[in-house]
N, C-alpha and C positions, 0 to 999 in steps of 0.2 A: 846435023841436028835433026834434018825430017826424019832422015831413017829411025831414029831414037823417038819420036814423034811419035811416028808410026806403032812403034812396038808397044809404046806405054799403054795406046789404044786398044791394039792388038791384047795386050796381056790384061789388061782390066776387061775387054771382054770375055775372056779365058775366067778370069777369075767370079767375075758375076755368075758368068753361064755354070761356075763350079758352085756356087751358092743356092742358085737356084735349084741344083738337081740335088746339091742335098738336104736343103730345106723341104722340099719334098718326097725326100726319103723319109726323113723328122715327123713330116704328117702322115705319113703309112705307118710308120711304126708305132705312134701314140693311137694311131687306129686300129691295129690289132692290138696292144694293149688291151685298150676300152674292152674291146672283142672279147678278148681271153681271158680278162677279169667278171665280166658279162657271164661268160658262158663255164667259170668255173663257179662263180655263185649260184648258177642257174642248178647245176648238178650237185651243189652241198646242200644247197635248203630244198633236195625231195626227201632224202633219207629224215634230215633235222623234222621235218616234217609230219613223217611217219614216226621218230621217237618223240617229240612234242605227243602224237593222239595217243600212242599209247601209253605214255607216260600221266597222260590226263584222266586215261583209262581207269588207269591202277590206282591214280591217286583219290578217284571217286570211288572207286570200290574199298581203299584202305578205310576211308574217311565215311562211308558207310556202315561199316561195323558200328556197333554200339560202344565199344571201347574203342578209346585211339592203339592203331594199330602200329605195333614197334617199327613198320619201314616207313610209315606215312611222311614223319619230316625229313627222311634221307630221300623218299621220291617228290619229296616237295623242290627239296634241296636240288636233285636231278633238273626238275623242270622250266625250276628257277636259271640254272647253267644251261641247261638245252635254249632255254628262250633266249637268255643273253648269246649262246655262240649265232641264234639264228640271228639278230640284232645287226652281230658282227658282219654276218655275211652281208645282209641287205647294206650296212655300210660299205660293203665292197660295192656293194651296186651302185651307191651313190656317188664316189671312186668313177666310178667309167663314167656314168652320166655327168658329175661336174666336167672330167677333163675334156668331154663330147661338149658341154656348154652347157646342160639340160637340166640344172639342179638350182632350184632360187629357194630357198629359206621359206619354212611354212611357220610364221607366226602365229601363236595363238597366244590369251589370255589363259595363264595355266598357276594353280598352287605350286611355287616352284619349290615349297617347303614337304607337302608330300613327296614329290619327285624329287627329292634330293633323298627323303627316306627309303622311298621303295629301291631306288637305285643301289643306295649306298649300304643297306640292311644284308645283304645276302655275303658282304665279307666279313661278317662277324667270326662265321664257320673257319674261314683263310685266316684270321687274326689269332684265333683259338690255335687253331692247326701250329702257327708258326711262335705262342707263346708272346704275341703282341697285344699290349693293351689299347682296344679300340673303341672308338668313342664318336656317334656323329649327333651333332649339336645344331637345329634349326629351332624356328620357331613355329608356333602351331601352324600357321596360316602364312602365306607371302606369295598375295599374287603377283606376275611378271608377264610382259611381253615378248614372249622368246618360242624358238624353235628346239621344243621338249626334246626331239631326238636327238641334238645334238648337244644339249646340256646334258643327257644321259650318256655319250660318248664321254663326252669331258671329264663327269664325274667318275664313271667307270673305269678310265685312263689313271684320272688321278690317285683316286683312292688304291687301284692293281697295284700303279707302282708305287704309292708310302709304302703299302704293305710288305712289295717285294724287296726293298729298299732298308728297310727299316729291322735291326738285329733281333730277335728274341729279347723280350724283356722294354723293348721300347715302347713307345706311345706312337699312336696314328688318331688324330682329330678329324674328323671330315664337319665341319663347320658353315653352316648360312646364316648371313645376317643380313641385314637394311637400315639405310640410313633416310632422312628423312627424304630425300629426293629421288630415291633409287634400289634396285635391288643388288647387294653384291654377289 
């Protein structure tokens, strides 16, 4: 029975020492991760960047003419999707930096009634496009305690997918309300 003793010891150190090396494989690997996510948002938002100014460009010189210019709400439209891809990328950054540990929640006091507009207003275009009828419903005013950028994700998320979800012919709501204690 020692010898049998002996092995069980034997084999559970075998098997720790195999734990350990690849629990820190696990942590190299979430660390290029981070890395790679890092450094492919780093090289998407120079170009986003460059089409955001000129796109800003053009959209002040449309919107300088004396008459509204026929491209001006297609490069509004542009600037509006360039901003949100770049949105997207910087959530990739926050992607690496949470899973590095470096991301806390930036609260502020915000109309969560306009930010639910401006957010949710630009898939009117997508809803037309796909012959769905779309409809977003807040109230004029609702201040909230929260971290705008990510109620902007949430909402973006949500409303992309009714809309991509949702057949021709159907309805998509995007809706805020509050009850007496709180904001929904």
């Amino acid at each position: 029975h020692l010898v049998g003793f002996f092995y069980d010891i034997s084999e559970r150190k075998r098997a720790e020492a195999e734990q350990r090396r690849l629990y820190e494989q696990l942590k190299e690997l979430d660390r290029v991760k981070g890395q790679v996510i890092a450094n492919v948002s780093h090289e998407l938002r120079t170009p986003l960047t460059l089409i955001l100014g000129l796109t800003e460009r053009l959209v002040q010189l449309a919107s300088a003419q004396d008459a509204k210019h026929p491209f001006t709400d297609d490069l509004e439209a542009v600037q509006r999707n360039a901003l949100g891809l770049l949105k997207q990328v910087n959530d990739l950054l926050d992607v690496a930096r949470l899973d590095a540990g470096h991301v806390e929640p930036r609260y502020a006091t915000v109309d969560l009634a306009t930010v639910v507009r401006v957010v949710a207003s630009p898939f009117d275009v997508v809803a037309k496009e796909r012959g769905v009828s779309y409809e977003i419903a807040a109230p004029e005013h609702l201040l909230a305690e929260v971290d705008a950028d990510k109620i902007e994700h949430i909402v973006v998320n949500l409303v992309s997918n009714a809309l991509k979800f949702t057949p021709p012919g159907g309805r998509v709501r995007c809706s805020l309300s509050a009850n007496e204690d709180r904001a929904l």
